[in-house]
C-alpha positions in Angstrom: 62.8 56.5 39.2 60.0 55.2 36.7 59.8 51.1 36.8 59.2 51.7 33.0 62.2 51.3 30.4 62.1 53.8 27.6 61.4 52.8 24.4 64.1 52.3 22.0 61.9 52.1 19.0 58.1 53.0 18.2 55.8 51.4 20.7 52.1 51.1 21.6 51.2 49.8 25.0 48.2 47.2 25.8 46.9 48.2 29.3 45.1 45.4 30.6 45.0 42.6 33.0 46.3 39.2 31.5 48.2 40.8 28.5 51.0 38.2 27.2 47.8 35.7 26.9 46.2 38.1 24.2 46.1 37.3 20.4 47.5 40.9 19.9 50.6 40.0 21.3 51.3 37.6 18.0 48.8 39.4 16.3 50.3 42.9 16.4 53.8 42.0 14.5 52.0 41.1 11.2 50.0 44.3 11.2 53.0 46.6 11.8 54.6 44.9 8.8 51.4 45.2 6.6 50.6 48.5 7.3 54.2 49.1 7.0 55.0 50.9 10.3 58.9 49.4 10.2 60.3 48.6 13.3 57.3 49.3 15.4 56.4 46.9 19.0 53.8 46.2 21.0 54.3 45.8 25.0 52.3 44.9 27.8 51.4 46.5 31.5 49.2 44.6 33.5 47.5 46.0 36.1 44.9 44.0 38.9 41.6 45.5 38.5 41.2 49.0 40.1 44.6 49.1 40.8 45.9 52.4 42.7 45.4 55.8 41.5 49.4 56.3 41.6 50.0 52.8 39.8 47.6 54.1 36.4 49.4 57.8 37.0 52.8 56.2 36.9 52.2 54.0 33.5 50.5 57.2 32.3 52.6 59.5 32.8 55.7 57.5 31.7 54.1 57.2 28.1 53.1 61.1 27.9 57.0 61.6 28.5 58.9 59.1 26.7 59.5 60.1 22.7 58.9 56.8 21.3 56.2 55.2 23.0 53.8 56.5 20.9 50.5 55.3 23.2 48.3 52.8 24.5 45.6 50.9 23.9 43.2 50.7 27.3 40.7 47.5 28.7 39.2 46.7 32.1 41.2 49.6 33.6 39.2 52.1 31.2 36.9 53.8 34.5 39.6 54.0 36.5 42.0 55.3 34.2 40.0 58.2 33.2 39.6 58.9 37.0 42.7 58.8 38.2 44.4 60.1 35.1 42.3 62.8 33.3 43.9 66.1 34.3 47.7 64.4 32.4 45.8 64.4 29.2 45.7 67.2 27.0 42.7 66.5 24.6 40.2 64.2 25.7 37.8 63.3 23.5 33.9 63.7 23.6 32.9 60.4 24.1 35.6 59.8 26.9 34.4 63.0 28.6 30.7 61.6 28.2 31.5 58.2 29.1 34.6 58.9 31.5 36.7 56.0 30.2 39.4 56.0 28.4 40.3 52.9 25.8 42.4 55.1 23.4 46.0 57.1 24.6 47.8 58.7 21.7 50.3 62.0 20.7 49.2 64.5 17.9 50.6 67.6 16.6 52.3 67.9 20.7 49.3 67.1 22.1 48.6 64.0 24.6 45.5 62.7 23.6 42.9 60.5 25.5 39.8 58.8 23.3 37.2 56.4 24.5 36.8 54.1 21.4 33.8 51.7 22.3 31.3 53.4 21.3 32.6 53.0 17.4 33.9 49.6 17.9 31.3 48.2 19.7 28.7 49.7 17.2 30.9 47.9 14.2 30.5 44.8 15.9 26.9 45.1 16.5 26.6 46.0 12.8 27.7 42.9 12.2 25.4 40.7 13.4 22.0 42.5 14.7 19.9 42.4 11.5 18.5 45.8 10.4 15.7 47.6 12.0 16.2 44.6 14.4 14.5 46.9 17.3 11.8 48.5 15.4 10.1 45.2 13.9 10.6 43.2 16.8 10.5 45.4 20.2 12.6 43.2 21.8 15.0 44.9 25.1 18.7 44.4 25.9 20.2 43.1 29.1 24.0 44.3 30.0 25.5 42.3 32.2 27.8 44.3 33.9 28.4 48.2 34.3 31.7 48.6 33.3 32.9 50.8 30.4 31.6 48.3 27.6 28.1 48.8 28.2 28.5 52.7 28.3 29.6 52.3 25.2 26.9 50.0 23.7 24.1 52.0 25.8 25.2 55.0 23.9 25.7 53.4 20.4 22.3 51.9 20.4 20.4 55.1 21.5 21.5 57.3 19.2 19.3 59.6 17.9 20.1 59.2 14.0 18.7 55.5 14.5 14.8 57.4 14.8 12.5 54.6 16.3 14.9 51.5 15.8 16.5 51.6 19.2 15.7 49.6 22.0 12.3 50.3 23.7 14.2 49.1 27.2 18.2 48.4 28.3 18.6 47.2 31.4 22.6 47.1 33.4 22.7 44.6 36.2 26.0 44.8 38.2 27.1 43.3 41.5 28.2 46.4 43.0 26.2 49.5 43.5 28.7 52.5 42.7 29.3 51.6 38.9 25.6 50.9 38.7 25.2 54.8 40.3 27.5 56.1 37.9 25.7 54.7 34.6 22.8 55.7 35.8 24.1 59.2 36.2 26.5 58.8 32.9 22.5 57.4 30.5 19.6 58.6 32.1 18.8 60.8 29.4 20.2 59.3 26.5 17.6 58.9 24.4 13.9 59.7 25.7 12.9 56.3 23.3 14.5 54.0 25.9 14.0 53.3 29.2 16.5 52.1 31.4 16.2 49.8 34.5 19.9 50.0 36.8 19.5 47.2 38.5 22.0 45.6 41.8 22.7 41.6 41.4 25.0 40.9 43.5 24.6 37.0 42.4 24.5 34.9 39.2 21.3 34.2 40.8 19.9 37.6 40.5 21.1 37.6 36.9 19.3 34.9 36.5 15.5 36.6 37.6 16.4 39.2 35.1 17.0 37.4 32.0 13.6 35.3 32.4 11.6 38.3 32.6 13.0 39.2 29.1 10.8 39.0 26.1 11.7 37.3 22.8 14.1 39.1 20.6 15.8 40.6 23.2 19.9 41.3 23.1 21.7 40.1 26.1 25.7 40.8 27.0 27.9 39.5 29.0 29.9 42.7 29.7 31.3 42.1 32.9 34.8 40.3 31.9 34.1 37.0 33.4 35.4 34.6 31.5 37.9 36.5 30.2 39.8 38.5 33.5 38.5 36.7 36.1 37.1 33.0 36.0 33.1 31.7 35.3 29.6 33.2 34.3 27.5 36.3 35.0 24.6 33.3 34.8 24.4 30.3 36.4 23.4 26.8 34.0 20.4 27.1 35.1 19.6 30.2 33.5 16.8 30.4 30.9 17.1 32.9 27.7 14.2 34.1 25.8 14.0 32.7 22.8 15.3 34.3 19.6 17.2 36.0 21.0 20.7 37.3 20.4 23.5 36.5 23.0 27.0 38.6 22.7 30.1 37.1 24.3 31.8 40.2 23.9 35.5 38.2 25.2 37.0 36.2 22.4 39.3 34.2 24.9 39.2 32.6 28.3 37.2 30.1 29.6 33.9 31.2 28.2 31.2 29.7 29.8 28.4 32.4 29.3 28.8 31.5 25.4 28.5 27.6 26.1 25.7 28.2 28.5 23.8 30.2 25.8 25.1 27.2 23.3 23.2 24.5 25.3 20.0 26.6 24.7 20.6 27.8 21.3 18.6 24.8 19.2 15.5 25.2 21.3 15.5 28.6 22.0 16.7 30.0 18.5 19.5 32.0 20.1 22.2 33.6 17.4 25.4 33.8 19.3 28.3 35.6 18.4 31.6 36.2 20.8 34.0 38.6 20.5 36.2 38.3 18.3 34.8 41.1 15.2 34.8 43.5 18.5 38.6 42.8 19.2 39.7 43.2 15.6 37.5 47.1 16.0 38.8 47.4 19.0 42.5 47.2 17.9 42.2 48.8 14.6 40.8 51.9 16.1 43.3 52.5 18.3 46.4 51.5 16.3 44.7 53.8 13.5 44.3 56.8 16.1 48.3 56.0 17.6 49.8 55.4 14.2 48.1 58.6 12.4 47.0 55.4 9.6 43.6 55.0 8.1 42.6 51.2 8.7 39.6 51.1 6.6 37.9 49.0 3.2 40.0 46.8 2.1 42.9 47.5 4.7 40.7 46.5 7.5 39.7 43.2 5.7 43.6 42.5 5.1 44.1 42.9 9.1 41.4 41.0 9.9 42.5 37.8 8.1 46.1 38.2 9.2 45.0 38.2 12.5 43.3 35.2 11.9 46.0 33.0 10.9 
């Protein structure tokens, strides 16, 4: 017998790790009303990180086979969702095959659908704030902290090949554990043969520490590893030094933080543009409730949603 409750009236599910704490939660109510999706709810499953195989399969499978929970939207749990779940799905999308994550669960025309997201949402949010031709004037590299499913996604938005010689000339992933690090390597070697890419274990904040002082100026660095947000502290310790101007991407929008005030004590001296994450999680959402609503969230939509989730 499924621990899940069937729905009793169109849902979307947020798969994550401290859910009821999430803006969406409040968030998500003004946006069914505006995009005028009636009686539609959002719920919660949270999940410790890399929670049992069976646990995702459960959750998974209870949403494939209930009529009105309509699908999902996926964070932390992205990896291991896509491993543990792939074979229930029947459409996944290219960039979750590529990537194997899966941020985006949705039902079309009878098919169960599986989409990895990041790539476009992350790329919107970088839009937003990396000044064009950024990489091309000013050969600056990127640092992701972390090897999780975020910086998959950003590795593969910045190397595309449509971008010609403004991508990166290095991106570098520092993790603490070696298998995730193994399996972007495998997952980005040969992105793009413009940008090289340096997999590197630091297992301490420490270690992250060594890497970001060897960055040059104009350099992109991201703390992807969900510190801050699921799981207390920094990536960095405070006595880190970034490279001056520089750009420094919080991607949480919640939580303690203390990666974004740790770049804020430098950002005077060092000429650092910091931005968190709070443009990501409006993409992030949008894209997903687009993809499980079958509703275009774009122009002037988009801009509506964004200021209601503001207020």
């Amino acid at each position: 017998m499924s621990k899940y409750e069937k729905a009793t009236q169109p849902t979307i599910y947020f798969i994550g790790v401290t859910t009821g704490s999430s803006s969406i939660m409040k968030v998500f109510p003004r946006w069914a009303k505006a995009l005028g999706l009636k009686d539609a709810v959002i719920k919660g499953i949270d999940f410790k990180p890399h929670s049992e195989p069976e646990a995702y399969r459960e959750a998974v499978k209870f949403i494939k086979e209930d009529p009105l929970s309509l699908g999902a939207l996926v964070t932390t749990h992205k990896i291991d969702l896509y491993n543990s779940c792939k074979d229930l799905f029947d459409y996944i999308d290219p960039f979750a095959d590529q990537l194997g994550e899966i941020s985006s669960i949705s039902k079309k025309d009878g098919k169960y659908c599986a989409h990895a997201k990041d790539p476009i949402s992350s790329g919107l949010a970088l839009e937003a704030f990396v000044p064009e031709n950024y990489w091309k004037d000013y050969g600056g590299e990127v640092l992701l902290l972390g090897a999780g499913g975020a910086s998959l996604a950003m590795s593969v938005y910045l190397t595309q090949k449509k971008f010609g010689d403004n991508v990166p000339k290095k991106i570098t992933i520092a993790n603490r554990s070696v298998p995730r690090l193994k399996e972007a390597e495998r997952i980005l070697s040969d992105l793009n043969e413009k940008t090289t890419f340096a997999f590197v274990h630091n297992p301490t904040p420490e270690d992250n520490d060594k890497t970001l002082a060897a960055l040059p100026p104009h350099s992109l660095i991201v703390n992807a590893t969900g510190l801050g947000k699921d799981g207390p502290g920094s990536p960095l310790t405070d006595n880190c030094e970034f490279p001056a101007d520089s750009l420094v991407w919080e991607i949480n929008y919640r939580g303690d933080l203390i990666f974004k005030e740790q770049a804020s004590s430098q950002q005077k001296h060092k000429n650092l543009l910091i931005e968190d994450g709070w443009t990501y999680f409006i993409h992030g959402w949008t894209q997903v409730v687009s993809e499980v609503f079958h509703t275009p969230i774009v122009g002037k939509v988009l801009e509506n949603l964004s200021e209601l989730a503001k207020n």
